[in-house]
TORBA-157398 format. One record per residue (C-alpha): residue in three letters; chain; x, y, z. Coordinates in Angstrom, 2 decimals. Layout:
<nodes>
+------+-----+---------+---------+---------+
! type ! mol !      xx !      yy !      zz !
+------+-----+---------+---------+---------+
!  ala !   A !       X !       Y !       Z !
...
+------+-----+---------+---------+---------+
</nodes>
This chain:
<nodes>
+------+-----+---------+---------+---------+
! type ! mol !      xx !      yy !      zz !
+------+-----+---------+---------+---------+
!  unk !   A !  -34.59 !   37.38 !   30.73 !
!  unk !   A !  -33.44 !   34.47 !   28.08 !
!  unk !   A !  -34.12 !   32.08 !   31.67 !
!  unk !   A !  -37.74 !   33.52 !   31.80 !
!  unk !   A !  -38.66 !   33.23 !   28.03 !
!  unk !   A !  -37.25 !   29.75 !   28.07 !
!  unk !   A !  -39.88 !   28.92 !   31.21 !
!  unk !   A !  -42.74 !   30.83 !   29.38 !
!  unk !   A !  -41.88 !   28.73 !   26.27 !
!  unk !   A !  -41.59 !   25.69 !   28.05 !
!  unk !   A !  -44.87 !   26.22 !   29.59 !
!  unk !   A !  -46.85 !   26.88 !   26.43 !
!  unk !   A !  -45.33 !   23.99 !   25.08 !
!  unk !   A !  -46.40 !   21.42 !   28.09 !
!  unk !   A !  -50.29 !   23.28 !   28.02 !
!  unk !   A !  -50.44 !   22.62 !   24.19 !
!  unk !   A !  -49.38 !   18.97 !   24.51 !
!  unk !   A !  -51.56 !   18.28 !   27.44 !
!  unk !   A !  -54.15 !   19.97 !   25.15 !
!  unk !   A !  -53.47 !   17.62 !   22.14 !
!  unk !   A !  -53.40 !   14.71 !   24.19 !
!  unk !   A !  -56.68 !   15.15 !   26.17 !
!  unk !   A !  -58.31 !   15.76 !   22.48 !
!  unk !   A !  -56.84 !   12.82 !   20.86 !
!  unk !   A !  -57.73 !   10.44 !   23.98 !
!  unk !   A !  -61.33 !   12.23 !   23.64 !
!  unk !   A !  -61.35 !   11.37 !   19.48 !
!  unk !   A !  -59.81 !    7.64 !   19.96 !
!  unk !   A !  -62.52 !    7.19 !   22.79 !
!  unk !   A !  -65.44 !    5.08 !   21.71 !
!  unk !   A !  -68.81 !    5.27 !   21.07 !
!  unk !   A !  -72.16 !    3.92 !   23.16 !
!  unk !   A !  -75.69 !    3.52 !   22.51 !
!  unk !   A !  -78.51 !    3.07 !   24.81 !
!  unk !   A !  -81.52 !    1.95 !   22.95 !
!  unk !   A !  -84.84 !    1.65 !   24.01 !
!  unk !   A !  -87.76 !   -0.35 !   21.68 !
!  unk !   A !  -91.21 !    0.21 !   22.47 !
!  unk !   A !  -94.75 !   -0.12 !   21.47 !
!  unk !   A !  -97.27 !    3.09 !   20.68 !
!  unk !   A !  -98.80 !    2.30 !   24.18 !
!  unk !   A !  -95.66 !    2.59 !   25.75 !
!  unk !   A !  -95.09 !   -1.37 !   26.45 !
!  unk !   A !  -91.49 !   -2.33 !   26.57 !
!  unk !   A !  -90.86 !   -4.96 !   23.94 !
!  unk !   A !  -88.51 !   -7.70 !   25.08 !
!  unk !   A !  -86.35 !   -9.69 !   22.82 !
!  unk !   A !  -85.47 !   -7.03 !   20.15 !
!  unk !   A !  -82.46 !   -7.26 !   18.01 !
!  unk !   A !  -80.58 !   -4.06 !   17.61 !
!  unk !   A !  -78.21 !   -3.99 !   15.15 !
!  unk !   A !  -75.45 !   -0.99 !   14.26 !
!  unk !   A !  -74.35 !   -1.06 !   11.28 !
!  unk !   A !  -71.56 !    2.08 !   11.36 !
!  unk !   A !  -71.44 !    4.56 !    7.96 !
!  unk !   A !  -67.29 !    4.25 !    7.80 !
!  unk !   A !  -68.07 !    0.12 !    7.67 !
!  unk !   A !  -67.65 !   -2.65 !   10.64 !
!  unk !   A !  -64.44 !   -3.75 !   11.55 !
!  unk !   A !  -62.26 !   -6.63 !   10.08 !
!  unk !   A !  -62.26 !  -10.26 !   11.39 !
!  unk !   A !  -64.47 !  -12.66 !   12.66 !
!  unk !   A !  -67.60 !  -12.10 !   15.09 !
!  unk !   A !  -67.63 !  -12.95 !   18.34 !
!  unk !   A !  -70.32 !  -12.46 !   20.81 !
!  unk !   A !  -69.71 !  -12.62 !   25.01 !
!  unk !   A !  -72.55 !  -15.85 !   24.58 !
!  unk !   A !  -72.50 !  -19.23 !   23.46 !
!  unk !   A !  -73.71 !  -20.52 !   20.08 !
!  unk !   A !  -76.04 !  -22.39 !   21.47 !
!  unk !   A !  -80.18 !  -22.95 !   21.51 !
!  unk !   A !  -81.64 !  -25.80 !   24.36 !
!  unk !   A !  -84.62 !  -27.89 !   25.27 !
!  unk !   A !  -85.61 !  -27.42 !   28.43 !
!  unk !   A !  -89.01 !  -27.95 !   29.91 !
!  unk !   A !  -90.45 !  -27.91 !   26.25 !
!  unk !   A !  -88.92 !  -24.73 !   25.28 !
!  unk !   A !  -86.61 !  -23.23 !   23.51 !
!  unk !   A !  -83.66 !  -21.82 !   25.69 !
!  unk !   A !  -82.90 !  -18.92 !   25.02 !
!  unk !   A !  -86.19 !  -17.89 !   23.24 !
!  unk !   A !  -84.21 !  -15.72 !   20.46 !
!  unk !   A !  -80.47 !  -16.19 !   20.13 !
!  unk !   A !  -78.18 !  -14.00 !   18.04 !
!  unk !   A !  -75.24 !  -15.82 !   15.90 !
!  unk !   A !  -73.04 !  -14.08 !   13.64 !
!  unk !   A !  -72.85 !  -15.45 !    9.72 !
!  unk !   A !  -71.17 !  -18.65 !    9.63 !
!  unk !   A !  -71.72 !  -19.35 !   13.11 !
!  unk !   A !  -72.18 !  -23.29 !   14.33 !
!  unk !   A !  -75.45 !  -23.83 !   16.85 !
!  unk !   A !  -75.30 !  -26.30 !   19.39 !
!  unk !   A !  -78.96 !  -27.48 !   20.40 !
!  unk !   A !  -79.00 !  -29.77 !   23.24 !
!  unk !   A !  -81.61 !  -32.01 !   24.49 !
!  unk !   A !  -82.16 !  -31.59 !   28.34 !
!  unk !   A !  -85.68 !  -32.90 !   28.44 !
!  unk !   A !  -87.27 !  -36.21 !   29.37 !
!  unk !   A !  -88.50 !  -36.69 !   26.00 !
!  unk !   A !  -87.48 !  -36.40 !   22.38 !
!  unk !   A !  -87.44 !  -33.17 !   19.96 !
!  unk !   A !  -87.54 !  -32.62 !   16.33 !
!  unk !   A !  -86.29 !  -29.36 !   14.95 !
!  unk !   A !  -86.97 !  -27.66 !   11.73 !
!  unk !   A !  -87.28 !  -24.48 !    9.68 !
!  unk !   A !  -88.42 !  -23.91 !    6.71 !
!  unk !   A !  -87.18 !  -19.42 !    6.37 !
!  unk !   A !  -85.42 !  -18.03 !    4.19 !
!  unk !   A !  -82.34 !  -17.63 !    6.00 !
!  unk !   A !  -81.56 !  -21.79 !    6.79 !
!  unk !   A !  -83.67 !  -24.57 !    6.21 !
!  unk !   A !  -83.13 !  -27.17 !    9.44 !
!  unk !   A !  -84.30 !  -30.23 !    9.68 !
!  unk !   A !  -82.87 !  -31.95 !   12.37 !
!  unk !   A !  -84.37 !  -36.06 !   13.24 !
!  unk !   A !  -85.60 !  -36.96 !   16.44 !
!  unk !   A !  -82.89 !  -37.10 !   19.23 !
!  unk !   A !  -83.16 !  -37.96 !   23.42 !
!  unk !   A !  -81.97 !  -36.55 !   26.36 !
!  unk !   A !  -78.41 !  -35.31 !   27.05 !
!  unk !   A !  -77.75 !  -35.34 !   23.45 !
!  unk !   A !  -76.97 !  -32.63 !   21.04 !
!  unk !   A !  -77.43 !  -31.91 !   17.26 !
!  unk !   A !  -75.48 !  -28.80 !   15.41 !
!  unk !   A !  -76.53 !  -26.38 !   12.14 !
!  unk !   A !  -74.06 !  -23.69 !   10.86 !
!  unk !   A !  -75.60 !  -20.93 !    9.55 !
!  unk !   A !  -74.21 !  -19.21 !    6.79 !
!  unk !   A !  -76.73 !  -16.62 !    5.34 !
!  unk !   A !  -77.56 !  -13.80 !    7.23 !
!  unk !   A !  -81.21 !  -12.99 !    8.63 !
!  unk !   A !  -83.94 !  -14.55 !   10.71 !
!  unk !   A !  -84.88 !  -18.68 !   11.30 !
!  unk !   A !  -88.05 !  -19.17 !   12.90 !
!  unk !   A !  -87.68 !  -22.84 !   14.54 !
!  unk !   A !  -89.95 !  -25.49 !   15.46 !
!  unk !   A !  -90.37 !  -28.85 !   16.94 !
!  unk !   A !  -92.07 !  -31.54 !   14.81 !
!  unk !   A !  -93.57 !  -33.31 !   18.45 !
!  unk !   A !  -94.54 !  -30.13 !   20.00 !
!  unk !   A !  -96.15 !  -27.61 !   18.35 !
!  unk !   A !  -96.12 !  -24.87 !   20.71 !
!  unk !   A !  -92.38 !  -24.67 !   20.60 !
!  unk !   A !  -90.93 !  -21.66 !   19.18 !
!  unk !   A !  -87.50 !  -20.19 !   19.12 !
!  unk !   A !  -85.67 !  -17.31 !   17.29 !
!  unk !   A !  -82.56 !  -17.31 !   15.77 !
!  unk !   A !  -81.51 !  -13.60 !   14.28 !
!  unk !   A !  -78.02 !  -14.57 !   12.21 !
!  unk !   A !  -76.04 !  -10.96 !   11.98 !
!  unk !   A !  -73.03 !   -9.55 !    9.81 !
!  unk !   A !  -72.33 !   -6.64 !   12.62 !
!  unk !   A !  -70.49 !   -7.23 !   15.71 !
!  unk !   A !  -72.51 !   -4.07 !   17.17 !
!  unk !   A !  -75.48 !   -6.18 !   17.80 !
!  unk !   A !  -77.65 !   -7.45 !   21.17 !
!  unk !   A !  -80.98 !   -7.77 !   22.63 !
!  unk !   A !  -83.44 !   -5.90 !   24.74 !
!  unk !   A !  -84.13 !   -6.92 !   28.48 !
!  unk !   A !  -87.95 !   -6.82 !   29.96 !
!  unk !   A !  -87.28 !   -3.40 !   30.12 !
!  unk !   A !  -87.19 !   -3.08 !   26.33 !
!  unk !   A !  -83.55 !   -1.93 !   26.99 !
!  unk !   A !  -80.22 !   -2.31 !   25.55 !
!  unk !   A !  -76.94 !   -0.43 !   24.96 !
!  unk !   A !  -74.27 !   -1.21 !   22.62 !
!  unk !   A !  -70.82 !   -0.16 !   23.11 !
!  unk !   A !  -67.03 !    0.42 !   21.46 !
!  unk !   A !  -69.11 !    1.88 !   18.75 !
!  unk !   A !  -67.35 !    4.31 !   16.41 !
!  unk !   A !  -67.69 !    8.03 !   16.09 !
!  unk !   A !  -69.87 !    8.62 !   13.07 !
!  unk !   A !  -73.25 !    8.48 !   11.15 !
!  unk !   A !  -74.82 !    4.85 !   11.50 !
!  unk !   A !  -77.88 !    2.70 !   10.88 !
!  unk !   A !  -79.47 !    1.39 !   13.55 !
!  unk !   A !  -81.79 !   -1.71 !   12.70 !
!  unk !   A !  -84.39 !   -3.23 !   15.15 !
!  unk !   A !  -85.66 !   -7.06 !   14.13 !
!  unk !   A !  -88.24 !   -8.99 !   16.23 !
!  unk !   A !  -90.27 !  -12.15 !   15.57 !
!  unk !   A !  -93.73 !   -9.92 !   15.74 !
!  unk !   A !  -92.42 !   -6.85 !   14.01 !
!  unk !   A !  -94.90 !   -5.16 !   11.67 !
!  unk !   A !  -92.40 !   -5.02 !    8.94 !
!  unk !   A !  -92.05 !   -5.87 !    5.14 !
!  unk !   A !  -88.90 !   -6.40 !    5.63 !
!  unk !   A !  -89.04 !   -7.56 !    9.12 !
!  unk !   A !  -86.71 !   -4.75 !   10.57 !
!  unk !   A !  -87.32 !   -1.36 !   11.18 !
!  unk !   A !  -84.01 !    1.17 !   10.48 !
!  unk !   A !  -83.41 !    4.34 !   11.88 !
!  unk !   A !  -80.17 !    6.91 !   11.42 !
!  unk !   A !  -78.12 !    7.98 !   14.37 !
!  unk !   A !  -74.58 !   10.20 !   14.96 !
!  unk !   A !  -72.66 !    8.64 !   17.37 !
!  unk !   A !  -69.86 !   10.65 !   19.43 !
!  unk !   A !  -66.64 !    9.35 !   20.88 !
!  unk !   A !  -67.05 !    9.25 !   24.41 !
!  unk !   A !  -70.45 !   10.28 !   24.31 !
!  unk !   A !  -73.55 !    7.82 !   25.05 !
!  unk !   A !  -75.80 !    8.50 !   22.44 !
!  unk !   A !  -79.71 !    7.55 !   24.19 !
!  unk !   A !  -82.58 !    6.86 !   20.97 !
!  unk !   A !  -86.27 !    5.17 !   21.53 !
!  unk !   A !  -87.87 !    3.27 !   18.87 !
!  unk !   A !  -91.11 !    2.87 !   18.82 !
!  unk !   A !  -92.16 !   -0.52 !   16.86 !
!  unk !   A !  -95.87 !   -2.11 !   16.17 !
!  unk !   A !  -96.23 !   -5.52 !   16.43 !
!  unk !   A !  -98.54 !   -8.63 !   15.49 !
!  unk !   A !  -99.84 !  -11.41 !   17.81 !
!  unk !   A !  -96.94 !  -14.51 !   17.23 !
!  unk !   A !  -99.05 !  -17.62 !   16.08 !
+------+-----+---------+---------+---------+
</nodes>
């Protein structure tokens, strides 16, 4: 009987820790979200920032995105069109064009002025506020390039698809802002709240308005 009872116990005892375990792997598990920005006519909108910004705070230590710091010339464009940096982050803008560029903002965020340079070279700006640089060329005046400067490491960009999802989030309330160039927007973002569940992919779509880019 005591050989039995000892089993039983023994049992209970291996279901309950199996239990605990498989909750505490499900509780340590991270977050995802899948967001999707659109316009009211149901256009995908490329090129959006998403930002997280978690309610228990963002994690210590410095910011590092799976992309370089870097913004090139290339057939008279900027390459890539919008680039995000995290604060305190040093750009690298090479020249890989025949001819020479000029860059400069004049936003909030950074003021650049970078002199004329040729091809195969390269010029750097650290950027240490957060928020958005709109850049330009001083010889071509079509050029236009992005930079969105962030203080989250939850942060990335749509595809054509207007689609992006954001992972190793944690569990937890958070704000979720959306930034782009041509964003109807006093403050040029749009925020939205979201729970996020460990383990779980959390899906929202934002719908944004936007204004024809000079």
């Amino acid at each position: 009987m005591n050989i039995v009872r000892l089993t039983s116990y023994a049992l209970m005892a291996a279901v309950l820790t199996t239990a605990t375990l498989v909750a505490d792997s499900q509780a340590a598990a991270p977050a995802t979200l899948a967001v999707t920005v659109k316009q009211a006519n149901g256009l995908p909108v490329k090129d959006a920032v998403v930002m997280v910004y978690p309610k228990a705070g963002l994690p210590a230590g410095p910011i590092r995105f799976g992309w370089k710091n870097e913004m090139g010339q290339s057939n008279i464009t900027f390459i890539p069109g919008t680039l995000i940096v995290p604060t305190g982050a040093t750009v690298r803008f090479p020249n890989y064009d025949k001819v020479r560029h000029s860059i400069y903002s004049f936003s909030r965020a950074a003021k650049v002025d970078i002199q004329l340079y040729g091809r195969d070279e390269t010029r750097t700006h650290t950027f240490v506020v957060p928020g958005s640089v709109a850049l330009g060329c001083k010889i071509h005046d079509k050029m236009r390039g992005y930079i969105k400067v962030v203080d989250t490491p939850y942060a990335a960009k749509t595809d054509q698809n207007g689609q992006v999802k954001l992972a190793q989030l944690p569990d937890g309330a958070a704000l979720v802002k959306v930034w782009h160039p041509a964003l109807r927007s006093r403050t040029g973002e749009q925020e939205e709240a979201v729970r996020l569940s460990s383990g779980a992919v959390a899906s929202r779509a934002i719908t944004v308005e936007l204004r024809p880019l000079l």
